[in-house]
Backbone of each chain as ProteinMPNN parsed JSONL, in Angstrom:
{"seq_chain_A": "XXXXXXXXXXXXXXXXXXXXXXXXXXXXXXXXXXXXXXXXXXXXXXXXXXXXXXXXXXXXXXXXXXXXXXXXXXXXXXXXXXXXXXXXXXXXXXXXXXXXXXXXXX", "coords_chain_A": {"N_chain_A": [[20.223, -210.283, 7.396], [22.257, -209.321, 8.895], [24.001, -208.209, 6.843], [22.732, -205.792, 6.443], [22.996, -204.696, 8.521], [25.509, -203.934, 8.24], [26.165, -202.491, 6.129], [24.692, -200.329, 6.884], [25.643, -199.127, 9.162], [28.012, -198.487, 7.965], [27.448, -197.034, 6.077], [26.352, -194.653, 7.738], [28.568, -193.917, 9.597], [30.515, -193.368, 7.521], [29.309, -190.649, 6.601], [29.238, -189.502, 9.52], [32.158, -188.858, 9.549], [33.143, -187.303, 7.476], [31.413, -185.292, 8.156], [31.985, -184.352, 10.545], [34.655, -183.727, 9.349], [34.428, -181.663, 8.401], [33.758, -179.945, 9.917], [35.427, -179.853, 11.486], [37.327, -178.239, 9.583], [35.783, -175.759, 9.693], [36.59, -174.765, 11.89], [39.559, -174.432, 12.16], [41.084, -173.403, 9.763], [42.284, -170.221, 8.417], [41.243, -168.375, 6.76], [38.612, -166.226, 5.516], [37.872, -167.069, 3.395], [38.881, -169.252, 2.728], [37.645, -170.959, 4.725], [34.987, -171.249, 3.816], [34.728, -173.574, 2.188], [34.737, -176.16, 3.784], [32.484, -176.764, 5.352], [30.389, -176.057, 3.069], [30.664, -178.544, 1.716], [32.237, -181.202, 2.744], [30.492, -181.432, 4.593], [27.85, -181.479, 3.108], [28.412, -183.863, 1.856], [28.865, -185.496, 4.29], [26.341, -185.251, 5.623], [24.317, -186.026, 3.492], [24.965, -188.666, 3.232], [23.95, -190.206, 5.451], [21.872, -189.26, 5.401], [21.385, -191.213, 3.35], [21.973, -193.216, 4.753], [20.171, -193.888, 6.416], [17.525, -194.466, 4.71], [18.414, -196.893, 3.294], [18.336, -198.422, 6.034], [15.453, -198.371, 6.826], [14.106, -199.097, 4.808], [14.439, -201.643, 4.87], [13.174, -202.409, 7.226], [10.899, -201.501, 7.598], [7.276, -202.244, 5.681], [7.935, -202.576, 2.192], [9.922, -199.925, 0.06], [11.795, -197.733, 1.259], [12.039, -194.416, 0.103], [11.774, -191.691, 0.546], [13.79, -190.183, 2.358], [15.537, -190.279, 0.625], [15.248, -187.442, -0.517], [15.93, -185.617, 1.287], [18.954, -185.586, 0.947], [18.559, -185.042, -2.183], [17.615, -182.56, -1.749], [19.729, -180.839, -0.443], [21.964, -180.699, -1.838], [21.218, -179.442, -3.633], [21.219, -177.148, -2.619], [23.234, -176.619, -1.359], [25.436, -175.314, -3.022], [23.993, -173.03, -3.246], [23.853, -171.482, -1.182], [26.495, -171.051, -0.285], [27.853, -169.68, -2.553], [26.119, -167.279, -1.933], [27.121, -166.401, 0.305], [29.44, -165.993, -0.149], [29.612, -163.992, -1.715], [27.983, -161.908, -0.171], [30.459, -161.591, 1.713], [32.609, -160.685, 0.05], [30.97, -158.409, -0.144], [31.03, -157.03, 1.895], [34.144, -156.75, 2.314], [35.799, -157.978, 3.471], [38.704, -159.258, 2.976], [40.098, -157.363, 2.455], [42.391, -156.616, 3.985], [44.452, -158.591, 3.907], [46.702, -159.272, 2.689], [45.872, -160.765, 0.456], [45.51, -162.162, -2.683], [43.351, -160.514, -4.326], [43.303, -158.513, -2.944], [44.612, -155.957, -3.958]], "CA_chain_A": [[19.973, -209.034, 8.126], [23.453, -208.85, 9.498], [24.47, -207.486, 6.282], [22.035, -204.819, 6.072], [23.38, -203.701, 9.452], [27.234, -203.749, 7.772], [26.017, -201.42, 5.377], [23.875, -199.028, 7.481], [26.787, -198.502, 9.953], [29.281, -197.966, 7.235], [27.01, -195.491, 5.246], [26.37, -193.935, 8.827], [30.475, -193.596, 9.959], [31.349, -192.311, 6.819], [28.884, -189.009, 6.779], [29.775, -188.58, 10.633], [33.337, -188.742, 9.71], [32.861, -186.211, 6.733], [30.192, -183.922, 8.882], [33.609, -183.868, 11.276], [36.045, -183.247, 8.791], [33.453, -180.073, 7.209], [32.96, -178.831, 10.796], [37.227, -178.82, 12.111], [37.783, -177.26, 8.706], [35.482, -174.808, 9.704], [37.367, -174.306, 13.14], [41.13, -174.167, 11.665], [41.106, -172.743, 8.908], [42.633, -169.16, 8.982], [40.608, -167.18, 6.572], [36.695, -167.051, 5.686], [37.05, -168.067, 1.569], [38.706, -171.142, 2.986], [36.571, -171.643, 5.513], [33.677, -171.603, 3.221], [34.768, -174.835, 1.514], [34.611, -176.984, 4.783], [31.128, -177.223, 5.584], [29.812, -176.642, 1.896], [31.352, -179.364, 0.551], [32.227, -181.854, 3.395], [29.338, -181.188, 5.452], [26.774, -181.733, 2.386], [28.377, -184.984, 1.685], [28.426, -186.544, 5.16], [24.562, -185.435, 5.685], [23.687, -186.889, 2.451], [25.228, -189.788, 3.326], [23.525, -190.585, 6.482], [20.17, -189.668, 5.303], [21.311, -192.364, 2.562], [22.182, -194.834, 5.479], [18.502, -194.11, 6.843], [16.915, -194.745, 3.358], [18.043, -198.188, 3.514], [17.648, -198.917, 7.322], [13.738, -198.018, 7.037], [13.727, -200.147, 3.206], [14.541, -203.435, 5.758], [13.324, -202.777, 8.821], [9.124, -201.193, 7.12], [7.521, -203.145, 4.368], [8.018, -201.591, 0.9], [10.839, -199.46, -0.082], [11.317, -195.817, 1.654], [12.859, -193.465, -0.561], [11.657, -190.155, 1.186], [15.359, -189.816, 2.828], [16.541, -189.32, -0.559], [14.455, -186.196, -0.949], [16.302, -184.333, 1.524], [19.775, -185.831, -0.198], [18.914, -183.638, -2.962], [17.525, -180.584, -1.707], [20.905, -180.284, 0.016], [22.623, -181.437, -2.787], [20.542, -178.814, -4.717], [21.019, -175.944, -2.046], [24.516, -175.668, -0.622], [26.142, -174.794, -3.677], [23.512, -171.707, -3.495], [24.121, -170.602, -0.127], [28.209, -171.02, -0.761], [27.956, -168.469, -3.599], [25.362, -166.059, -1.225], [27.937, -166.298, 1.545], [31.003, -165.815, -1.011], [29.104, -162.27, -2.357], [28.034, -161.653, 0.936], [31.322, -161.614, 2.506], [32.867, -159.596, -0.696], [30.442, -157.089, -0.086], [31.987, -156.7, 3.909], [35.28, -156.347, 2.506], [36.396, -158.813, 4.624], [39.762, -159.582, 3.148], [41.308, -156.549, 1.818], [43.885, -155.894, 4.727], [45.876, -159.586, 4.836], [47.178, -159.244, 1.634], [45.329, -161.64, -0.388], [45.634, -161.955, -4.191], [42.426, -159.792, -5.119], [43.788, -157.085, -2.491], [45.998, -154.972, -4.389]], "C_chain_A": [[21.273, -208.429, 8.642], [24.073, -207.899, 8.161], [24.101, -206.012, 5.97], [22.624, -203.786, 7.223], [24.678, -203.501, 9.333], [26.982, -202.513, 7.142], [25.805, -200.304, 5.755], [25.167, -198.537, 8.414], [27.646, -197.729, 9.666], [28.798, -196.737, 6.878], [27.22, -193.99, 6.733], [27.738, -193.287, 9.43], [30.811, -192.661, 9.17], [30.653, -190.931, 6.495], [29.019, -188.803, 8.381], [31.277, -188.161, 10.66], [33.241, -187.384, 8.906], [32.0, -185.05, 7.408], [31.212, -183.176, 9.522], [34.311, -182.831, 10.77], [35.245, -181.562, 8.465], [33.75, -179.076, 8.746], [34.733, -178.48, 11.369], [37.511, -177.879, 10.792], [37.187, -175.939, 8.99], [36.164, -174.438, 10.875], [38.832, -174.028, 12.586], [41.343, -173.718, 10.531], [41.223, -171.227, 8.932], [41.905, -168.002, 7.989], [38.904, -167.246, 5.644], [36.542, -167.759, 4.378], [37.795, -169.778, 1.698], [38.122, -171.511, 3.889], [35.189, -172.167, 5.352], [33.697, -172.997, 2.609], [34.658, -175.858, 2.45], [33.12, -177.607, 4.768], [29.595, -177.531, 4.229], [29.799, -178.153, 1.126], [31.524, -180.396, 1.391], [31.403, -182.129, 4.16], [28.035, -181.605, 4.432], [26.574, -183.147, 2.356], [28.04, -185.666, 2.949], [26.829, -186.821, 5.24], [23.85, -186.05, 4.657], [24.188, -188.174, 2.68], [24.293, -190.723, 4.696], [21.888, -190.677, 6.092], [20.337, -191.059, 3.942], [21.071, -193.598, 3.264], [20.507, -194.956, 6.33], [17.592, -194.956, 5.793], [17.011, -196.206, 3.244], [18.371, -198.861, 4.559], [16.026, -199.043, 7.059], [13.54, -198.741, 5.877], [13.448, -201.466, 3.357], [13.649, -203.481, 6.639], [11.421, -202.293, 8.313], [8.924, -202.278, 6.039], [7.064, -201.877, 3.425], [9.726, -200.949, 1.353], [11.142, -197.709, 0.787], [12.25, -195.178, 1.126], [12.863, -192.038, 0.175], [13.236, -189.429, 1.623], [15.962, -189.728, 1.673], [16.476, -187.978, -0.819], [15.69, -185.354, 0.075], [18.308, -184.599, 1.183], [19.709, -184.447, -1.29], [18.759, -182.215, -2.886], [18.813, -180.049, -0.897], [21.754, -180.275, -0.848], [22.488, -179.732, -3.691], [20.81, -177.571, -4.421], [22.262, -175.333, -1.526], [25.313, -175.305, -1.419], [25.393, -173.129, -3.867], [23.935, -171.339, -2.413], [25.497, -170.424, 0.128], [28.153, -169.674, -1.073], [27.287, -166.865, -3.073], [26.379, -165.553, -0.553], [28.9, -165.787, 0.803], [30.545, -163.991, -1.351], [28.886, -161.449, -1.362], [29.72, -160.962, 1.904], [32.639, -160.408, 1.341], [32.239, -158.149, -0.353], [31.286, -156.287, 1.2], [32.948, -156.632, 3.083], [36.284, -156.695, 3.226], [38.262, -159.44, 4.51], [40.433, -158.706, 2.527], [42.776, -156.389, 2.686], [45.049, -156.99, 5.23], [46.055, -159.912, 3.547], [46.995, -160.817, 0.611], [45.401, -161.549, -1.598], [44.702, -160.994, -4.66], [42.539, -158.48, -4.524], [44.651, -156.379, -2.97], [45.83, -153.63, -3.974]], "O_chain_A": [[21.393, -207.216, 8.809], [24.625, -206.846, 8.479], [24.841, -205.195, 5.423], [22.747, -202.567, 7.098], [25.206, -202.884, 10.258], [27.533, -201.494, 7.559], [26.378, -199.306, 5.319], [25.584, -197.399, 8.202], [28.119, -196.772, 10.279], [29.312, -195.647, 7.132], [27.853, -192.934, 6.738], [27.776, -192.082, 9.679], [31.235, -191.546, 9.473], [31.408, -190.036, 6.113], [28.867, -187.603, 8.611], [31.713, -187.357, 11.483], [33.253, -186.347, 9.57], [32.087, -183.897, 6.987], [31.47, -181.982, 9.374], [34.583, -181.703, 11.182], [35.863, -180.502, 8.368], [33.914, -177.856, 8.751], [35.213, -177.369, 11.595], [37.935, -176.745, 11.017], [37.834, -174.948, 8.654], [36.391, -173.238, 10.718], [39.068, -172.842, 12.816], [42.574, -173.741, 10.505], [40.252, -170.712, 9.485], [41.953, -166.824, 8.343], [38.304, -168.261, 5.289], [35.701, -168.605, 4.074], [37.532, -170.863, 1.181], [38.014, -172.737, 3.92], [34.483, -172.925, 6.017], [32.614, -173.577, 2.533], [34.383, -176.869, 1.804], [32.749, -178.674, 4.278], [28.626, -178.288, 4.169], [29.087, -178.627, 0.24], [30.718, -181.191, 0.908], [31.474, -183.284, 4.582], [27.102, -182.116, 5.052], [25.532, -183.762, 2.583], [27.055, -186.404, 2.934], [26.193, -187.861, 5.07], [22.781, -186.602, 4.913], [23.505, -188.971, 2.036], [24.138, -191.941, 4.609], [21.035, -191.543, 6.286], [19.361, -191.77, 3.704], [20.436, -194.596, 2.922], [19.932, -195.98, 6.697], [17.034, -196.006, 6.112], [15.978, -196.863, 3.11], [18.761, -200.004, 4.322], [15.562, -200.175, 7.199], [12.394, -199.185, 5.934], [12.763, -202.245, 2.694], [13.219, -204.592, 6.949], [10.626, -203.02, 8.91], [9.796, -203.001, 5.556], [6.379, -200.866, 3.583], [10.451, -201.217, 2.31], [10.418, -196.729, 0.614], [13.378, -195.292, 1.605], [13.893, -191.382, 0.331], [13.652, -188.342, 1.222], [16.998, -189.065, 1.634], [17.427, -187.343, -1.274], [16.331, -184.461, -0.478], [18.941, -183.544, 1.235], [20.348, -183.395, -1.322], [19.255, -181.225, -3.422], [18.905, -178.835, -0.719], [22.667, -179.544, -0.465], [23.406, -179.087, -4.198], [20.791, -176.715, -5.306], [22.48, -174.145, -1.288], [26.279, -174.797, -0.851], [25.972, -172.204, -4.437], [24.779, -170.482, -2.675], [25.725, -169.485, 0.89], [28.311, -168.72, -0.311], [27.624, -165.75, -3.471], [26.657, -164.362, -0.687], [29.312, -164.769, 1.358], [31.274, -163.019, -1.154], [29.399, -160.33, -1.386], [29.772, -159.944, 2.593], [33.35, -159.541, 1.848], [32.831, -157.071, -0.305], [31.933, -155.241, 1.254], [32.311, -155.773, 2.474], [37.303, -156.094, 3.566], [38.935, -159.879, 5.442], [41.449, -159.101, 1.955], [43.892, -156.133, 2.234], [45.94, -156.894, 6.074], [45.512, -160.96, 3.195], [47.841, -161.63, 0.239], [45.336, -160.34, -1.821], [45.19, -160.406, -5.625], [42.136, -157.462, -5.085], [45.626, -156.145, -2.257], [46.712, -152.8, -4.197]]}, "seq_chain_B": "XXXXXXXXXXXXXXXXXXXXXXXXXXXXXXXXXXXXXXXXXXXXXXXXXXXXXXXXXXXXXXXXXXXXXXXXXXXXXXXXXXXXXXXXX", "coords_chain_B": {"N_chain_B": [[25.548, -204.062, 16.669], [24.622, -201.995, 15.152], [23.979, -200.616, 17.134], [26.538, -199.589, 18.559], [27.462, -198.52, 16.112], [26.051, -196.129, 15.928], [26.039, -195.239, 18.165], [29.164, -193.965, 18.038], [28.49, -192.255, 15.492], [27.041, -190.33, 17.134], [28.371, -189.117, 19.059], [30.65, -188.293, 17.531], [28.636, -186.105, 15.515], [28.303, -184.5, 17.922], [30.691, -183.52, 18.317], [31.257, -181.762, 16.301], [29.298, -179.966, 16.532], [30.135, -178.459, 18.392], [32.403, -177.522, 17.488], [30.952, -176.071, 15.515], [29.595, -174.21, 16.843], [31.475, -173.069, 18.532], [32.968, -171.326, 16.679], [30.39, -169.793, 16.262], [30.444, -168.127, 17.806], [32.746, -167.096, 18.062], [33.879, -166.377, 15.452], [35.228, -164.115, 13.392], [33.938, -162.446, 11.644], [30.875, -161.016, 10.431], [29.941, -162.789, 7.939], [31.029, -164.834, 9.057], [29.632, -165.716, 10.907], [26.961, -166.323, 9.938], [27.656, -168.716, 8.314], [28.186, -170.7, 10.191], [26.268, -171.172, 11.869], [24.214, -172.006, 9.714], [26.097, -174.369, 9.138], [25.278, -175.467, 11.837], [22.573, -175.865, 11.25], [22.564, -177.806, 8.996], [23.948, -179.416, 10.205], [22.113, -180.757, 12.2], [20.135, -181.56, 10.955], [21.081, -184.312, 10.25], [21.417, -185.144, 12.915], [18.814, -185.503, 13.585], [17.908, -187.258, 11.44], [19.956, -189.393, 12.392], [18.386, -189.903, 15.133], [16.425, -190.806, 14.445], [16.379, -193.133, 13.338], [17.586, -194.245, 15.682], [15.797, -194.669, 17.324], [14.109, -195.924, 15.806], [11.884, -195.274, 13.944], [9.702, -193.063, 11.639], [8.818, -190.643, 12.167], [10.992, -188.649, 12.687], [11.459, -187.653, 10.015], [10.184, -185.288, 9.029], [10.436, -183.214, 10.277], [13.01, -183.157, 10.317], [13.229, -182.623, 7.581], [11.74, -180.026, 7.572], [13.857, -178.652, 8.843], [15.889, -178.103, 7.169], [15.138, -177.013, 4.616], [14.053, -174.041, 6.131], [16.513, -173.693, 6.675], [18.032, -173.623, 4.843], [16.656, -171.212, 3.744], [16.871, -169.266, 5.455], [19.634, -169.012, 5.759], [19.758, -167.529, 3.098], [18.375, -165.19, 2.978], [19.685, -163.917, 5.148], [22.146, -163.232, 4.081], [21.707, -162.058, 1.65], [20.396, -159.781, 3.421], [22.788, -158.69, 4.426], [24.201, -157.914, 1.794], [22.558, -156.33, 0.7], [21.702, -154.929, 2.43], [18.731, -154.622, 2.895], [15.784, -157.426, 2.277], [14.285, -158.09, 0.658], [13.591, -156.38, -1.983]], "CA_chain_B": [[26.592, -203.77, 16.136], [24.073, -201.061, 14.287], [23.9, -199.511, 18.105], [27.815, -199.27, 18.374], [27.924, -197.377, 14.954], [25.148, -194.493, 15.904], [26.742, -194.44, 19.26], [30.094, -193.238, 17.471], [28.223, -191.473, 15.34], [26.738, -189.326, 18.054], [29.585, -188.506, 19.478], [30.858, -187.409, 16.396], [28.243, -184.726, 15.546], [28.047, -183.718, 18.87], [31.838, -182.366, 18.669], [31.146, -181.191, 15.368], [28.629, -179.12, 16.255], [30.844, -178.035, 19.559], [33.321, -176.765, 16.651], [30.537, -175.049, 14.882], [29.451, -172.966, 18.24], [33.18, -171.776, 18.669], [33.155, -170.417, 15.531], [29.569, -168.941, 15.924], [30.36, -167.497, 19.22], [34.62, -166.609, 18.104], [33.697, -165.541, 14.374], [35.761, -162.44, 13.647], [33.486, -161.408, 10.842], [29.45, -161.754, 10.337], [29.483, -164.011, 7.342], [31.888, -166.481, 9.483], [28.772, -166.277, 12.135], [26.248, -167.442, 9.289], [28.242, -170.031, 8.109], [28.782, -171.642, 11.425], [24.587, -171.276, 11.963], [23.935, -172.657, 8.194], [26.681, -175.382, 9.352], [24.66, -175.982, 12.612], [21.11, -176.531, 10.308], [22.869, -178.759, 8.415], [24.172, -180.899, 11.432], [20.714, -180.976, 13.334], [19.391, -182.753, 10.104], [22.222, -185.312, 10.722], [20.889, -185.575, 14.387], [17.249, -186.023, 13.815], [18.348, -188.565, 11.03], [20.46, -190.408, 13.853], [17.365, -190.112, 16.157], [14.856, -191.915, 13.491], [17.237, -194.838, 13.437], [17.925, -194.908, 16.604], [14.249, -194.81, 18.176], [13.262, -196.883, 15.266], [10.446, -194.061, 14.165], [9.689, -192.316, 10.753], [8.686, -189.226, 12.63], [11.614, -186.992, 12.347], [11.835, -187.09, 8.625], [9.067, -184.466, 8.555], [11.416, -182.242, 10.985], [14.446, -183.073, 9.17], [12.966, -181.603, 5.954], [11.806, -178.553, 7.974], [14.539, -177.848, 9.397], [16.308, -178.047, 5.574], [14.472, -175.828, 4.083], [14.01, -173.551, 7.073], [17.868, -173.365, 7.161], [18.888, -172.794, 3.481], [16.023, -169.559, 3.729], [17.607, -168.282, 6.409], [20.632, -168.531, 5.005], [19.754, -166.607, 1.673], [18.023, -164.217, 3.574], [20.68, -163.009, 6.0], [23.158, -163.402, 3.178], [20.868, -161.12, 1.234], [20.453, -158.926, 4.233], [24.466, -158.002, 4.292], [25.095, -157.84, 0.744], [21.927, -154.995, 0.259], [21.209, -154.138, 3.74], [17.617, -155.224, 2.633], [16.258, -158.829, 1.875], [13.281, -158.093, -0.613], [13.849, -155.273, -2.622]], "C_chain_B": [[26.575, -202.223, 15.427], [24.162, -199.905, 15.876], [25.226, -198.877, 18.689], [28.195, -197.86, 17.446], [26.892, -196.255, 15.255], [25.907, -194.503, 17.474], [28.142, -193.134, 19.004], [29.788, -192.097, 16.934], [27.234, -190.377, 16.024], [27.781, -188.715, 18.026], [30.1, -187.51, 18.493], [30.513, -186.193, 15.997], [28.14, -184.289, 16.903], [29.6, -182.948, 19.355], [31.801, -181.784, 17.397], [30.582, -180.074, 15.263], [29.104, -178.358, 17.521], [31.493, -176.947, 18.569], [32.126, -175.422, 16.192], [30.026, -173.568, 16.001], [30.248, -172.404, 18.194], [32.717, -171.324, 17.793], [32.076, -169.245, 15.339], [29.92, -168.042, 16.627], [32.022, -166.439, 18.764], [34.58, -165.853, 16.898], [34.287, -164.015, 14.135], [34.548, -161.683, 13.167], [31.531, -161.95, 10.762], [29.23, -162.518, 9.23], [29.951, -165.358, 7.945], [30.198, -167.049, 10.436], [27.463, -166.602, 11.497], [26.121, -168.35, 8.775], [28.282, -171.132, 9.064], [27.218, -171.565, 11.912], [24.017, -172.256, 10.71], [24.33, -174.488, 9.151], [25.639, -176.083, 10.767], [23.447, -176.09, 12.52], [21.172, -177.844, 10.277], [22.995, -180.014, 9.415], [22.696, -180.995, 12.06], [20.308, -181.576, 12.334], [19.966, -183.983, 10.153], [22.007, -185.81, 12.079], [19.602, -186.101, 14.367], [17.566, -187.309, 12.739], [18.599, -189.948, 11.995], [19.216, -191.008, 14.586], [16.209, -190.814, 15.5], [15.437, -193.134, 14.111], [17.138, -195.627, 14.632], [16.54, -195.361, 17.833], [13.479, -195.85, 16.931], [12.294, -196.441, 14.631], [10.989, -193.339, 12.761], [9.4, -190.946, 11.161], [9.406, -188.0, 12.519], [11.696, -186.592, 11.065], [11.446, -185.709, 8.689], [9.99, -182.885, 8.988], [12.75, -181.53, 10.172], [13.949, -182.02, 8.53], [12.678, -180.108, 6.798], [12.837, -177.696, 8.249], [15.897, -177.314, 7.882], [16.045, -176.85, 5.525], [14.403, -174.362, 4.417], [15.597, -173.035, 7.269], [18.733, -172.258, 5.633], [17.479, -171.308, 3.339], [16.864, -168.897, 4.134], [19.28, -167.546, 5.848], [20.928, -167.006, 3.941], [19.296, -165.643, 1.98], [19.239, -163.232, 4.218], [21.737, -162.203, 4.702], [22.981, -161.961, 2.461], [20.981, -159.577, 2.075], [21.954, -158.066, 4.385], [24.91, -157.636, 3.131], [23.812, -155.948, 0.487], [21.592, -153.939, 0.97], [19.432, -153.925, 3.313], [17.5, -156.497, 2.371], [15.115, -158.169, 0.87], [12.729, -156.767, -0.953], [12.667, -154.828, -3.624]], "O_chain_B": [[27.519, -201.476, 15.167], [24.357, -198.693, 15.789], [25.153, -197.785, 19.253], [28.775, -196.804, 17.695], [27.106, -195.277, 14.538], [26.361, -193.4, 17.78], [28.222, -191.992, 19.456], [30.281, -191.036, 17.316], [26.683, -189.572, 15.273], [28.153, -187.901, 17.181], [30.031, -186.282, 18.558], [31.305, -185.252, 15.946], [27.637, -183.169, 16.809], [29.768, -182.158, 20.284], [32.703, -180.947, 17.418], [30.872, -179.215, 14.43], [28.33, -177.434, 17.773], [31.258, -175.745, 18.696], [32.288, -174.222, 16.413], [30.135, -172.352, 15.843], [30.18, -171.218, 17.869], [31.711, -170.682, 18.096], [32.276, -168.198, 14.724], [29.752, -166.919, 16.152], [32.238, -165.293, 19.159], [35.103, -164.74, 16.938], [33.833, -162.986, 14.634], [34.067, -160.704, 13.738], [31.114, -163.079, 11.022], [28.168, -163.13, 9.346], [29.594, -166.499, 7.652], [29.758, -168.189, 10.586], [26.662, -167.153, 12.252], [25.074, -168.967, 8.58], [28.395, -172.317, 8.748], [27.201, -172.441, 12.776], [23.371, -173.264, 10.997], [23.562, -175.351, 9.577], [25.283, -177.253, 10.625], [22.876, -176.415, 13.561], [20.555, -178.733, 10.863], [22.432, -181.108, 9.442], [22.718, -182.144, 12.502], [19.876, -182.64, 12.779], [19.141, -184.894, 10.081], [22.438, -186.928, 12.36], [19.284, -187.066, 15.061], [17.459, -188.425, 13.246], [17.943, -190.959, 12.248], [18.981, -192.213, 14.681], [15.229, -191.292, 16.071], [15.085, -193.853, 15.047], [16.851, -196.806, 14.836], [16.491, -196.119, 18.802], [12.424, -196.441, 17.158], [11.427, -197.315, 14.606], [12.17, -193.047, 12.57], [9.791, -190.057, 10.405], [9.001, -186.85, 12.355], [11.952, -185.421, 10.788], [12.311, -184.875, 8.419], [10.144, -181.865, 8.317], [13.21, -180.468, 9.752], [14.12, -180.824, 8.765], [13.432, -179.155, 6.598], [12.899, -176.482, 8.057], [16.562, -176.278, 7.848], [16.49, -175.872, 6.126], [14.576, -173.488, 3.568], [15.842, -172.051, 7.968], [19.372, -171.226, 5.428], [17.814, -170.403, 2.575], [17.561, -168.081, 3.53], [19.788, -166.441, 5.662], [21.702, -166.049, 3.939], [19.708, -164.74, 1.251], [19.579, -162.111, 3.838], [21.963, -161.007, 4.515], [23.741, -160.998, 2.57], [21.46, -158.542, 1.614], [22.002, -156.837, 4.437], [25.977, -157.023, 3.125], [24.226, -154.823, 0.208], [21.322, -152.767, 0.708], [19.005, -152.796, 3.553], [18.541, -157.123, 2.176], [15.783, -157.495, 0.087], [11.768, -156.182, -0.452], [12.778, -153.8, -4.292]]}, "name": "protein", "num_of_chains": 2, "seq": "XXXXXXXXXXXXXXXXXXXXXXXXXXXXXXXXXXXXXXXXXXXXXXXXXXXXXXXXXXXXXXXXXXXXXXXXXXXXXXXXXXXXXXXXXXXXXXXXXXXXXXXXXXXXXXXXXXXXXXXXXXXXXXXXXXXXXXXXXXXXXXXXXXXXXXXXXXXXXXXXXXXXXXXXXXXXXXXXXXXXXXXXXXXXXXXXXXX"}
């Protein structure tokens, strides 16, 4: 059992560390198309990781296996590369970076 | 040793999601201030997660997933909403 709680901790650490890293990127980061890569992308993984470290806490600790915590794994998995690309068109449309001389501002 | 590691990881999202406030609240532009809402979905599924574990209780899954789902709409909606100045055309 001790090992099960090595595992669950670890899985658990490393999506709060990654949830972290997604959410300062979104604080320091100086303009919004890099700010979009923070939380898409670092932020998906930690949360998928945690609902992983649930998945097999509740596999030990109920009887039978509980997969359900994978389910929302993929629908995030499945969904933040769509709301990226909304936000990315979105934020084109505003016009948001023509005036700090960005490569597509000419 | 398991109540050590969700203690940390409290802490953790709970300055994570400190960051994502600034940003909702400091946001120059309005996609920064649906990003930093999206981002604070995402973390609250990461909290009710935590809170299964840590109460021991299958109960929040159900939440979790709501609040999923419930988050990436919103998202595509607003998103929607700025790019047409309508959402369902």
């Amino acid at each position: 059992m001790l090992i099960v709680e090595i595992i669950v901790s670890f899985f658990l650490l490393l999506g709060a560390f990654f949830a972290l890293a997604g959410s300062i990127g979104l604080y320091r980061l100086k303009d919004f198309f890099t700010r979009l890569h923070g939380p898409t992308k670092a932020t998906t993984l930690g949360v998928g990781s945690m609902a992983v470290a649930s998945a097999i806490y509740f596999s030990f600790h109920l009887e039978g296996i509980s997969l359900h915590e994978v389910l929302i794994t993929f629908f995030l998995f499945v969904t933040a590369p769509i709301s990226a690309h909304f936000l990315a068109k979105a934020a084109r449309h505003q016009r948001i970076h023509e005036d700090k001389g960005h490569p597509d501002s000419d | 040793m398991l109540s050590i590691a969700i203690a940390i990881a409290f802490a953790m999202m709970t300055l994570a999601q400190l960051l994502n406030l600034y940003r909702l609240f400091k946001g120059p532009s309005l996609p920064d201030r649906i990003l930093a809402l999206d981002t604070m979905y995402i973390n609250s599924i990461a909290l009710f997660v935590l809170l299964g574990i840590f109460f021991d209780t299958t109960t929040y899954f159900e939440a979790a997933l709501i609040v999923a789902v419930m988050g990436f709409i919103s998202t595509v909606a607003t998103s929607k909403y700025l790019m047409r100045g309508d959402i369902v055309e």
